[in-house]
N, C-alpha and C positions, 0 to 999 in steps of 0.2 A: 504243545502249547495249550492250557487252557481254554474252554469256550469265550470268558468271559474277557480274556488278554484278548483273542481273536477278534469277537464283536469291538472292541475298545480302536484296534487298528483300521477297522471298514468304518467311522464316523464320518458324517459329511465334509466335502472341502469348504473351510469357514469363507475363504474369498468367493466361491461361489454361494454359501446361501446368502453373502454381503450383499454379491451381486443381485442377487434374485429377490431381495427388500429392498435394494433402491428402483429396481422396475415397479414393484407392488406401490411404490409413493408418486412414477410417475403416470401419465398418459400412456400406450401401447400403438407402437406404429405396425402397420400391418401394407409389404409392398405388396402390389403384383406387376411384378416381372416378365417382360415381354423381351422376345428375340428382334420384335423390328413395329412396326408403328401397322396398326391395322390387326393385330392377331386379335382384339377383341377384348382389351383389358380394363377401359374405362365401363365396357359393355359387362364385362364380370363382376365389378364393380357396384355397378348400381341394382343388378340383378339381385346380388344381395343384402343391397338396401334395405330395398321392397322387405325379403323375409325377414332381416330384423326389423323393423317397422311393423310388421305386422304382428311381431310378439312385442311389441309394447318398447321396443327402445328408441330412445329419445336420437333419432338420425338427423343431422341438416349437412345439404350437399353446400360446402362451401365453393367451389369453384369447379366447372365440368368443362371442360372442351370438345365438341361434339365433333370437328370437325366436318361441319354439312351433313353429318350419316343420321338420316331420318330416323334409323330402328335405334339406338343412341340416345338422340332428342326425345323420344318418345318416352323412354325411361326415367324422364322426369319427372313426369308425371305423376303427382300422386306425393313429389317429397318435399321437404323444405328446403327453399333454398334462397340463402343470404343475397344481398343484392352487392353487385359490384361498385366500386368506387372508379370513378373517372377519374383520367391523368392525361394531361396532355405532356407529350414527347417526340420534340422537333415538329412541333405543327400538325401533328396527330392527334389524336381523342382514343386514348388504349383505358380498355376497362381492364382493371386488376381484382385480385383475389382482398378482400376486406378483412386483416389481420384484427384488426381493433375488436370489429362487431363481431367475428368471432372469441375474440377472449370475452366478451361483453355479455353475449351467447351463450357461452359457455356448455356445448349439448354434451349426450356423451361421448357422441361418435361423430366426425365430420370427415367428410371426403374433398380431398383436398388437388385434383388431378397437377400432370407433369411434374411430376418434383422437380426433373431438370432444367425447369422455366426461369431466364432471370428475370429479374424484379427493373421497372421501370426509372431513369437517376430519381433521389430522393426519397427514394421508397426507405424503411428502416432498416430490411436487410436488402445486400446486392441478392440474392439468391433465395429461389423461394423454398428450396430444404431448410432454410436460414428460419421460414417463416413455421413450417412444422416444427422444428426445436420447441421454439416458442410456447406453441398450443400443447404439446406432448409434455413441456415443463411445467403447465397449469394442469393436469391433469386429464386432457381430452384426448380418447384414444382418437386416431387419424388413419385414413385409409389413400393413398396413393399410389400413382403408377408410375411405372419406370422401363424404360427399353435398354437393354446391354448395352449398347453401343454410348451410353453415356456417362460409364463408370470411369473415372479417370482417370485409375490404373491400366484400362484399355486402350484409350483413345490412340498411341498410338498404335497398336495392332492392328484395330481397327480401320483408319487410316491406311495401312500398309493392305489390306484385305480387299478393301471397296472402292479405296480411291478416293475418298470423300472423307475430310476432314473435319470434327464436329465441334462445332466450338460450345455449346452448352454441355457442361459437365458436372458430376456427382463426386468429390471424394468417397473412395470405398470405406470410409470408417461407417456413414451414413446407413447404407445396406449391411456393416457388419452389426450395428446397433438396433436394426431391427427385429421385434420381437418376430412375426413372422414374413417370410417370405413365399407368394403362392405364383409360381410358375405361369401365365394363361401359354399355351402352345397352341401352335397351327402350320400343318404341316406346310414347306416352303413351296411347293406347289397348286395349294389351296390360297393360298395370300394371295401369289402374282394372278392366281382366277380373280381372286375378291378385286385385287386391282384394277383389272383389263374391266372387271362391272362397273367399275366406278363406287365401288364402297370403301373404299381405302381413303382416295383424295378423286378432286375434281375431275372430268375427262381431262379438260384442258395439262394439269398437272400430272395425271398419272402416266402420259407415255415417256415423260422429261424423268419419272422416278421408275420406271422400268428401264430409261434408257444405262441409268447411270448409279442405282441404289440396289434397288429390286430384281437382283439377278441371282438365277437359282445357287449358282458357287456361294454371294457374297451371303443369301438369306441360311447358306445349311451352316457355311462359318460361323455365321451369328448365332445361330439355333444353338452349335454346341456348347459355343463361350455361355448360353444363357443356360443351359444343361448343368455342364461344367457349374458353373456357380452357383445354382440352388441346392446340386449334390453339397457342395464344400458347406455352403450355408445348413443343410438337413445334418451334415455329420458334428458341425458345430453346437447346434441345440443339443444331437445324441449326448455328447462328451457330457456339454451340462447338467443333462437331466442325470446320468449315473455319477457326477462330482457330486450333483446338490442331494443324491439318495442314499451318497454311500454303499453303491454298486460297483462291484469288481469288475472292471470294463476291460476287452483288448485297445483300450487305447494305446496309442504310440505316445515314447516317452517326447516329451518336448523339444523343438529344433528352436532355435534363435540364431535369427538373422545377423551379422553385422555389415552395413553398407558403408564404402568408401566412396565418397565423392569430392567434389575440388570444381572448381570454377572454368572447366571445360567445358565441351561443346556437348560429349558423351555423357557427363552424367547424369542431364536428364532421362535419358534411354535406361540409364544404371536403377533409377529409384522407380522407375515403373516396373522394369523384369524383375527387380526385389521386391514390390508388392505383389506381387502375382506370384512369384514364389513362395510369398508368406501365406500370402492367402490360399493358396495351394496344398501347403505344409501345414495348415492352422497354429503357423508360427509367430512368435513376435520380432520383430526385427526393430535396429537400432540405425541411424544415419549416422554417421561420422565426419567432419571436415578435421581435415588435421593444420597445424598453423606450424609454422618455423619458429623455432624459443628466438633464434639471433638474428629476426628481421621483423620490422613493422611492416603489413602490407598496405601499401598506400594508395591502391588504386581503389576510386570507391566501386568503380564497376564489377571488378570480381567481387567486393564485399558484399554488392545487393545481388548479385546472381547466385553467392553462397546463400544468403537469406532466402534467397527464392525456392533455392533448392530445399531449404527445410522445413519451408510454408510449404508445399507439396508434397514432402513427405509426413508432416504430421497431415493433412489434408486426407492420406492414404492410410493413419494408424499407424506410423513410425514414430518412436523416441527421438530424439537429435539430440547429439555432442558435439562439443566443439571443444579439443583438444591441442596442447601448446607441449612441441617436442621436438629434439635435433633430429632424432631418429626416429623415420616415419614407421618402416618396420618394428621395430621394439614398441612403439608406443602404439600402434594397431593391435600389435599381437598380446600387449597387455590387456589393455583394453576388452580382448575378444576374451582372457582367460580370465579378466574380475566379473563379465557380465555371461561368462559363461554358455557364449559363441558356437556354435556346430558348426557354420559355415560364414566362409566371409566372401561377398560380392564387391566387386572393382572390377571400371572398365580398362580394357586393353588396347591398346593403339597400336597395330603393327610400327614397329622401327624397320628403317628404313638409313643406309647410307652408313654414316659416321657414326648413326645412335645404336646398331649394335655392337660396335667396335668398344665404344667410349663408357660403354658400363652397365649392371644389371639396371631394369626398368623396376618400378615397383612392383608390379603383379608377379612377375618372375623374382624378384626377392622373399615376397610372400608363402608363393609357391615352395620354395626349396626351404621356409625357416616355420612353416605352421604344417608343423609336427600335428597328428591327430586331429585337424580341423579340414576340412573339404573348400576349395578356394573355386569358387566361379567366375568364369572372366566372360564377358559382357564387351562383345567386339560391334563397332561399327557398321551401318548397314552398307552394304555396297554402292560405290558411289555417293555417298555421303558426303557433302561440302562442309563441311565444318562454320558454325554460325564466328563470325567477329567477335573476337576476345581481346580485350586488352592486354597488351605483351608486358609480361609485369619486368621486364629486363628495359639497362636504359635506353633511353631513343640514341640511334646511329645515324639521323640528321645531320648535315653540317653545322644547321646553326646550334644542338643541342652537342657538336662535339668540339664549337670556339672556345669554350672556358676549356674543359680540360686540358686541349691541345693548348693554349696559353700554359696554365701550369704546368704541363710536360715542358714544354719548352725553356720557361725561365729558369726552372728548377735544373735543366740539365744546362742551359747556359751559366746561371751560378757557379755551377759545381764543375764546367771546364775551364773558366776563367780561373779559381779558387786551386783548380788541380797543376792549371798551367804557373803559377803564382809560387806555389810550393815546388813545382820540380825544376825550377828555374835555380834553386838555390840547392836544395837536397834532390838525390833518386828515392823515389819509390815503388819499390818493387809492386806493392800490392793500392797501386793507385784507382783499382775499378772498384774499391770499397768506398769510394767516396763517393760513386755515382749510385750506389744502394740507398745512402742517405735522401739521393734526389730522387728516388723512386718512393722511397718510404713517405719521403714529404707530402711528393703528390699524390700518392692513394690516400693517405688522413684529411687531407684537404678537397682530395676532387672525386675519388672510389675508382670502381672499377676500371674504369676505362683512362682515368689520369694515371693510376698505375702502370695499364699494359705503353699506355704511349710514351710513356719517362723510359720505361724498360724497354723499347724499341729506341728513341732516342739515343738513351744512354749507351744501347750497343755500337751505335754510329761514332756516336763522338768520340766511345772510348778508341774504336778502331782508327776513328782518322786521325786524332791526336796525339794517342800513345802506343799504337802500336806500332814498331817499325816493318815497311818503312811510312814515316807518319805524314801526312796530308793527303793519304791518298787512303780508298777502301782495300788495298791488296795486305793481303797477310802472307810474308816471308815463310814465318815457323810452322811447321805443324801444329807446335803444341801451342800457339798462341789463339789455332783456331778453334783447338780443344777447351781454351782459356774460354775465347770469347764465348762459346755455346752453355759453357756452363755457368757464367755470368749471366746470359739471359735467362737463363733457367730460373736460377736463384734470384735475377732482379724480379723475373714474373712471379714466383712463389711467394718471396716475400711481400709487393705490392699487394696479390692477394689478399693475404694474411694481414695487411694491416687494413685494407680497404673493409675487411670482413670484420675487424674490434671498431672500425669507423663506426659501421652500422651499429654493430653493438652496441657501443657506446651510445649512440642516439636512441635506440631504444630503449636503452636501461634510464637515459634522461628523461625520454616520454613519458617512461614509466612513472619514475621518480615525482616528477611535475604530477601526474594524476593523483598519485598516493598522497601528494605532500597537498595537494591539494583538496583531497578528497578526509587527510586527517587536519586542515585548517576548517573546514566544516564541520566534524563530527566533535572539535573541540568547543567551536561557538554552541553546535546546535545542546551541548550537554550541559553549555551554563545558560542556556534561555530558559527560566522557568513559567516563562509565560505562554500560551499556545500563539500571541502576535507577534510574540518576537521568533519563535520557531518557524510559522508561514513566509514573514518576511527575508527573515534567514534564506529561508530553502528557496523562492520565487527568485530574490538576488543572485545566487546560486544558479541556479541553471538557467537563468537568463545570462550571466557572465559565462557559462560554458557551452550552452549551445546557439547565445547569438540568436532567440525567435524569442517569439511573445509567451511569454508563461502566464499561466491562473491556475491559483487554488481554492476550491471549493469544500467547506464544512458544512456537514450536517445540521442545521437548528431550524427548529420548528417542524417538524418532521420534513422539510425540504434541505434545500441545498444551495448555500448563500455565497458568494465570492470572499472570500477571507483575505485575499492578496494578489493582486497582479503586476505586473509589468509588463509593458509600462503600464504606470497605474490607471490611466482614460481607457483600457481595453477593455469592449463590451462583448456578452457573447450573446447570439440573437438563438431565436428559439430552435434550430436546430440543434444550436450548440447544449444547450441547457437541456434538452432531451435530452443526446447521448450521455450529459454528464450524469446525469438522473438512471439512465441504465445502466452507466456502468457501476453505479452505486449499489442500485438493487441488483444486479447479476455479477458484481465483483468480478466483473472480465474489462478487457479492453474496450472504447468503444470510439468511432469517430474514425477519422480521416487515416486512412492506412486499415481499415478493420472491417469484419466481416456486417456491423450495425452501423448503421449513419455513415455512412463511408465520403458522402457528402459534406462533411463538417468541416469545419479550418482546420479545427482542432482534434487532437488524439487525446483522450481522457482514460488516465490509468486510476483506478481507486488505489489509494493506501490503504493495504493493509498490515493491520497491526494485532498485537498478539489476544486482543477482545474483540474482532472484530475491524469493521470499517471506520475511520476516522475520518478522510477526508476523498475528493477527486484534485488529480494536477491534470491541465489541460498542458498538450503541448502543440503550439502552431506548427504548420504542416513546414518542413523545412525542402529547398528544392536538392532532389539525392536522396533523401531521408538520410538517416541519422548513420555514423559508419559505425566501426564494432567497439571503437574505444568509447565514441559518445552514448554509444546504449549502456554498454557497463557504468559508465558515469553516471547514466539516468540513473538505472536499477539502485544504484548506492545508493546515491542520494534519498529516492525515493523511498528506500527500505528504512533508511535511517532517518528520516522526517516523518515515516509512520508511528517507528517505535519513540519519536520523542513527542509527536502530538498524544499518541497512547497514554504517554507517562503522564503531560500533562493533562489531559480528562482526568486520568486518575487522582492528581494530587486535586484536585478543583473538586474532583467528588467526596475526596476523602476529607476535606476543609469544609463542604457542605455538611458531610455524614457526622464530624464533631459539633459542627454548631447542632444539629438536628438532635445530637445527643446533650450536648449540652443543655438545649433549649426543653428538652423530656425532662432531662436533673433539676432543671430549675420548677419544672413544673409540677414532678412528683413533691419538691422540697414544697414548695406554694400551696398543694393541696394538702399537704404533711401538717404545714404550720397551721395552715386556717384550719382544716379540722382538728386539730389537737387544742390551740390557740383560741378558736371563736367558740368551740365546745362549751369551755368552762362559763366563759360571760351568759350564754345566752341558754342553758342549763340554769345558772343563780338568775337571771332574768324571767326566765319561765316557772321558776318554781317560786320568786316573788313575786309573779303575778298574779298563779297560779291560788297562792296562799289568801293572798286580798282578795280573787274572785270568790272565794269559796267561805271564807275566815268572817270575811266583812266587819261590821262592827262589834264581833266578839273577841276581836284582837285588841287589845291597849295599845292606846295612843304611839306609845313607845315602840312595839314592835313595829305598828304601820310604819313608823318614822324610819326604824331600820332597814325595813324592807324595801321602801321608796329610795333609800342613802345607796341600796345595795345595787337597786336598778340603776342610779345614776350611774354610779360609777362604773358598774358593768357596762352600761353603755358608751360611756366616755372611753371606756377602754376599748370597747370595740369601734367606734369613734376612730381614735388614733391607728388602729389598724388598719381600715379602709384609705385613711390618711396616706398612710405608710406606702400601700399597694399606688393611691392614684400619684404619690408626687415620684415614684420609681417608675411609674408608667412616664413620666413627662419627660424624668433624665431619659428614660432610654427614648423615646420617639423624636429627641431632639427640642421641645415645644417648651424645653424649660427656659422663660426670658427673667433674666434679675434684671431688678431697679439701681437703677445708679445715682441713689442719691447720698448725701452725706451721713451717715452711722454715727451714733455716740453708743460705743460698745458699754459702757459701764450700766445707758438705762438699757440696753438689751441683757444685761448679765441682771441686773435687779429683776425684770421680768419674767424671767425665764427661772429664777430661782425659787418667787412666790409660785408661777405658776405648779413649779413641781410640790410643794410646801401644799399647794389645795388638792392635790391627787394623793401626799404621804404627806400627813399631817405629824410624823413621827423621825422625818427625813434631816438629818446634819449635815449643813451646807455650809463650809463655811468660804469666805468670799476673801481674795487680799489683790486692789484694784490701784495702780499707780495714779497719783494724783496729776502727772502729766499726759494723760492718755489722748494721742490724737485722734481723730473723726477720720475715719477709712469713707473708702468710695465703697457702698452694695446696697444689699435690700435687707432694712432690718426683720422684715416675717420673715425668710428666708436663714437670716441667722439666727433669729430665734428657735427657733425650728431644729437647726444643727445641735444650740446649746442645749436644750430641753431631751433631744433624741442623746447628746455624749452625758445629762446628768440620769435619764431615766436607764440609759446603759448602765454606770456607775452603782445606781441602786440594785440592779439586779445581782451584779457581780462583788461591789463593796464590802462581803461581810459584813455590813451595819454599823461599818466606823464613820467618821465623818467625812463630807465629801469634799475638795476644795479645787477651788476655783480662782484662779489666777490671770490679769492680764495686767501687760507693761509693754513698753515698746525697746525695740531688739534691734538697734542702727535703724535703716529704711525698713522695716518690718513690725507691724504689731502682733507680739506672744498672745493668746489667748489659751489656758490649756486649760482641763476637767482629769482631776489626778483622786483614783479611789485608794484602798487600802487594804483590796481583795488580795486571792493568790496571784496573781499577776497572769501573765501571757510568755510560753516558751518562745525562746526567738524567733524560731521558722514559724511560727503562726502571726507573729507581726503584722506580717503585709496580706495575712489570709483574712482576717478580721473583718476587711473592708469589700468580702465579696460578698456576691447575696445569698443570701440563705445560710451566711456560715453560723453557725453557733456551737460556743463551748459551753459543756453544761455545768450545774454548779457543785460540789463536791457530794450532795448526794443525787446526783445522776441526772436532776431533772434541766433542760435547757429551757427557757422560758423564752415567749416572743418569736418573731417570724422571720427573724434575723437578717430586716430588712434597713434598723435604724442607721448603723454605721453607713452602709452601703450611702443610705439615703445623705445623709452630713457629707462623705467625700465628693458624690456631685452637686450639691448645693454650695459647696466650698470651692471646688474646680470652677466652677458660674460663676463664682464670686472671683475671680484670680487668683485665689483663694491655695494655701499648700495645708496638708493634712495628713498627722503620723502619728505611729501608736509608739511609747519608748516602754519597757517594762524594767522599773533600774534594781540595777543588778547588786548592788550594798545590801539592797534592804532584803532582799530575795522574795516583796511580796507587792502589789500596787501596780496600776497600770495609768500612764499617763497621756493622755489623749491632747497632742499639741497642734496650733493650727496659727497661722500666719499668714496674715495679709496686708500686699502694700500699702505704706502709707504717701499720699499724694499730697505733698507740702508746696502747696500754692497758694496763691492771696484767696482764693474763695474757701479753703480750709481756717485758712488766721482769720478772715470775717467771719465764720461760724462759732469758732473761739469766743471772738469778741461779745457773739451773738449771747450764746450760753454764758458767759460769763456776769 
């Protein structure tokens, strides 16, 4: 093989230098690890404080435990350190570790003692590993202590070793995510010395922890478990440092775990000896619950003890699935060969009695069908009482077996009265078929147990009624006894079988009802295009499915506002409003059920969606919490009210980002027109002033005259310009008020006609005005205005024919139109005319004006009540007619106007 193929195949693993850049962004946790309390770890600790401090880095002791030990306390001497915050707890005054003022702080290194410490109620995390996360996430490296005996993959071992059960615990993901881990050791017979001195704990205290903790067996177990684990931990850096160098390592190839567990009493023992074998293995391991495809389980108690089980194993660095399948075999062993399995863990329960007669157990199925995989079985400790499980089989009560026992019994009384009815008249032979009916009945109707009892019934009856000799239990035939056992057989098999499509069927209904319910949502939430009618939507919604108080919280103002609740009076008080605020900024869980604020009513999931964060849904604390069908329902919901709030920012952004565009086009078009537009005027202004400042009275009369004619008008026309601009300012800011007085359009047409006559002294206007013209309701500046802007239009575009000018009344409407005898206007530009800035140019290329007058005529005409169109007719194929109509108000104050003018 080539050098350079070779070099190409030894490249670094990309998931590990991924890995080793997101450490370089965060904080660096650095434990030391003790075999048992006293080896001297917070004393290691600050020892080397001091030498960082003394080369210049920025150290502050956030929180020390000195435990009384003078040589300890001494060591603090000299450092910084945070002051604690008081909390009182049950009528206590407990000082705590001050999370705030160290992110506040911000040093570069903080020592932060007991990781295994919990945190006081209300504090923000239960757990004060909870609170390094935190610090380590802002980027301050951390230094903490930790004793084995607190890693929660041990505790029970532990336990079993010392006798002492430790209720403050570590998930081992915590210790696997640290960057270093430094051993302190002291030999087990050097401690119990330090102890009997009193440098451990108090005299008072230390003979109670020699009596019952501190004994050489329990301290050398300990010592190895903490051995054992910094090795596992030292060989896990090795691996890393030759993936991320692209070093040819003997490492072993990969093991993965797969764990079985189920709502027994064993399988918490099952997820603890699969972490410790993972951990062992430097393996990854997977949890598994497996579910039955053709039952719903309905008990919520196993449902939260399966939760439990896989909060504790993600607690320990496990995956979790949760899988739906008839055959628990097949779908494990799949399972193990898509995620590519070495070995599968499940606990084993000795069978005992009837249970090994009656059929393979799981583990022993396992065993004998996974071909190439290594199966561990994980047995019970001796004497082990088994914790109280809910029997997911039905209650055998009397009073839970009156209903069925009724429908066994009517159902088989039906059916001997019906049987006796018919053999009164005809024989039949095969009369116990009619009692399969009463069995079938009552298993669809009652399950299990109405089944077996119809098919015990039914055997009775059939025997006392039809078998001979009949009213009595004795059976004459042989073969009728042959009869009646295999008619039991067959009554129970079938009852089964129909009791079991019973279920079914109730499932497949659950089902249905979820789905149908869950696509009656996804159909409203796809035609809200508003983000209120989306929040509303969704808040109704799982307030109608999970029966508690919902709120949803959006993002604005860089905070987080209530957008929707129910009921709508529900306020959340400032705990609430924390949590919802962190799970916002850390896109995790947060509140009531969760590792932050765990105090809260409410449980606050962020939506997210495919840009990020949109919104938080709080959800009130329900009693049971939530079962497995109701979380699937959250999750949907919630997934699908992300991606339609998503959509909606985006269309509200994208409706923003046109007008923003628009409003640049209109702006470049406005800068366009005035500098091309005001150019010319004030260029022949400049250069007529210019000319007179300079010229003075060596210029004739004549020229002065022209030059001063040149500035008016130039001015005049720039004049009308600025015009043009402030009355489009008024339409659009809304601030434009017309007068509603009485109009005589004929003297606004006379005025408006001179006036353009003194701007183009060479202008053909000609005028044809109905001699009945009534008096409209406006403001005649405002239509004069319109007119002069549709005849100074005309002129531009007219060709230089004549202009004409027409009004007459049109039923309830007065016609006023301005019709030139230009090239006309294409159709589709019609209704484009009348926007701002449009302009067509004139046949040698040039557009004149800032093509703001028409714009200006149709809101000065719309203010008026006013209707306004362009027509360009189509005979002539040339001329553009500018029509505009407005009501005429024929009431006595109009006829006295008449009278008036008249």
């Amino acid at each position: 093989m080539p050098k350079d193929e070779r070099e190409d195949e030894r490249r670094p693993d990309p998931d590990a230098l991924l890995a080793l850049a997101e450490k370089d962004r965060r904080g660096k946790l650095t434990v030391f690890l003790g075999a048992a309390p006293g080896v001297g770890k917070t004393y290691a600790m600050l020892s080397r404080a001091h030498r960082l401090k003394a080369d210049g880095v920025d150290v502050v002791v956030g929180l020390v435990e000195t435990h009384g030990r003078s040589e300890t306390a001494a060591l603090l001497n000299g450092l910084d350190v945070l002051e604690r915050i008081s909390v009182t707890h049950r009528g206590r005054r407990l000082e705590e570790f001050d999370l705030d003022a160290a992110l506040a702080r911000k040093p570069r290194l903080i020592i932060v003692d007991e990781l295994a410490h919990s945190n006081t109620e209300g504090s923000r995390h239960p757990k004060r590993y909870q609170d390094i996360e935190e610090l380590i996430a802002a980027g301050i490296d951390v230094w903490t202590a930790l004793n084995i005996q607190h890693l929660e993959s041990l505790a029970d071992l532990v336990a079993q070793i010392t006798g002492v059960t430790v209720r403050e615990r570590v998930p081992d993901v915590v210790l696997k995510r640290a960057d270093d881990v430094l051993l302190v050791d002291l030999a087990p017979t050097e401690l119990i010395e330090r102890l009997n001195e009193g440098k451990v704990y108090l005299p008072e205290s230390a003979s109670r922890a020699v009596d019952r903790f501190f004994r050489l067996g329990n301290l050398t177990a300990l010592r190895e478990l903490a051995l054992r684990r910094t090795a596992d931990r030292v060989d896990d850096q090795m691996v890393d440092y030759l993936k991320q160098n692209a070093i040819e390592g003997p490492w072993a190839t990969g093991e993965r775990l797969l764990v079985c567990v189920g709502p027994d009493d064993l399988s918490e023992k099952v997820v603890r000896v699969a972490s410790r074998m993972a951990s062992g293995l430097n393996a990854n391991w997977i949890v598994v619950s497996v579910d039955h495809a053709e039952r719903e389980v309905k008990t919520p108690e196993r449902l939260r003890r399966v939760e439990g089980l896989f909060r504790l194993a993600e607690q320990l660095g496990a995956e979790t699935r949760r899988i739906i399948g008839r055959d628990f075999v097949e779908e494990i062993l799949k399972l193990a060969r898509r995620e590519h399995a070495t070995q599968i863990v499940i606990g084993a329960k000795p069978r005992r009695g009837l249970g090994r007669v009656l059929g393979k157990s799981l583990p022993d199925a396992l065993s004998q069908k996974a071909v190439g995989l290594g199966v561990y079985l994980v047995t019970p400790e001796r004497g082990m009482k088994p914790s109280p499980q809910p029997d997911p089989r039905p209650s055998l009560s009397p009073r839970a077996l009156l209903r069925p026992l009724a429908l066994a019994l009517c159902g088989v009384a039906l059916t001997t009265c019906f049987g006796l009815a018919i053999t009164s008249f005809i024989t039949l032979p095969n009369i116990s078929l009619l009692y399969l009916v009463a069995v079938l009945g009552a298993a669809m109707t009652g399950g299990y147990i109405a089944a077996f009892l119809a098919a015990a019934c039914s055997a009775l009856a059939y025997n006392f009624f039809f078998i001979a000799p009949v009213h009595t239990f004795t059976i004459a035939a042989p073969h009728e006894v042959f009869a009646l056992f295999i008619f039991l057989a067959v009554a129970l098999l079938a009852g089964g079988f129909a009791s079991r499509v019973r279920e079914q069927a109730e499932a497949a209904r659950m089902r249905a009802q979820e789905l149908q319910a869950l696509y009656e949502f996804s159909r409203k939430l796809a035609t809200a295009a508003k983000t209120d009618d989306a929040i509303w939507l969704t808040v109704s919604q799982l307030q109608t499915r999970l029966k508690c108080k919902i709120v949803l919280l959006l993002p604005k103002d860089n905070d987080l506002q209530v957008g929707a609740a129910w009921p709508p009076d529900t306020e959340l008080d400032v705990t609430d409003m924390t949590a919802a605020r962190w799970a916002e900024e850390k896109r995790a869980a947060a509140g009531y059920g969760t590792s932050t604020l765990p105090n809260s009513r409410f449980e606050f999931r962020p939506l997210l969606g495919p840009h990020g964060i949109v919104g938080v849904c709080g959800i009130e604390h329900i009693e049971g919490g939530l079962d497995l069908n109701a979380e699937r329902a959250l999750s949907a919901i919630l997934d699908q009210t992300a991606i339609a709030l998503d959509r909606a920012r985006l269309a509200e952004e994208s409706v923003q980002q046109a007008a923003r565009l628009e409003g640049e086009r209109y702006r470049d078009a406005l800068l366009s027109s005035i500098s091309h537009d005001l150019r010319t005027p004030l260029a022949t202004i400049t250069g007529a002033v210019t000319s007179l400042s300079q010229l003075g009275e060596r210029m004739s009369e004549e020229s002065r005259r022209d030059l001063l004619q040149s500035i008016e008008e130039e001015s005049n026309r720039m004049s009308r310009f600025v015009a043009n601009l402030l009355d489009m300012t008024r339409i659009e800011s809304g601030t434009l008020k017309p007068k509603r007085d009485w109009v005589d359009v004929a003297d606004v047409v006379q005025a408006s006609v001179e006036r353009l006559r003194r701007y183009g002294p060479g202008v053909r206007v000609e005028t044809g005005l109905a001699s009945n013209l009534p008096l409209i309701r406006g403001d005649a500046v405002l239509l004069g205005q319109v007119l002069f802007n549709l005849l100074d239009n005309a002129v531009k575009y007219g060709g230089g024919e004549p202009i004409h000018v027409y009004a007459r009344r049109d039923g309830r409407d007065l016609l006023l139109s301005v019709t030139d005898m230009g090239r006309g206007i294409p159709p589709e530009d019609l209704d484009r005319i009348f926007e701002k800035f449009y302009r067509r140019g004139k046949p040698d290329g040039r557009a004149p004006g800032t093509g703001l007058g028409l714009s200006i005529a149709r809101g000065f005409v719309t203010a008026m009540e006013g209707r306004i169109h362009a027509e360009s007719p189509a005979l002539r194929k040339k001329g553009t007619r500018i029509v505009m109509r407005f009501p005429v108000h024929d009431d006595k104050s109009a006829t006295e106007n008449e009278e008036q003018r008249a």
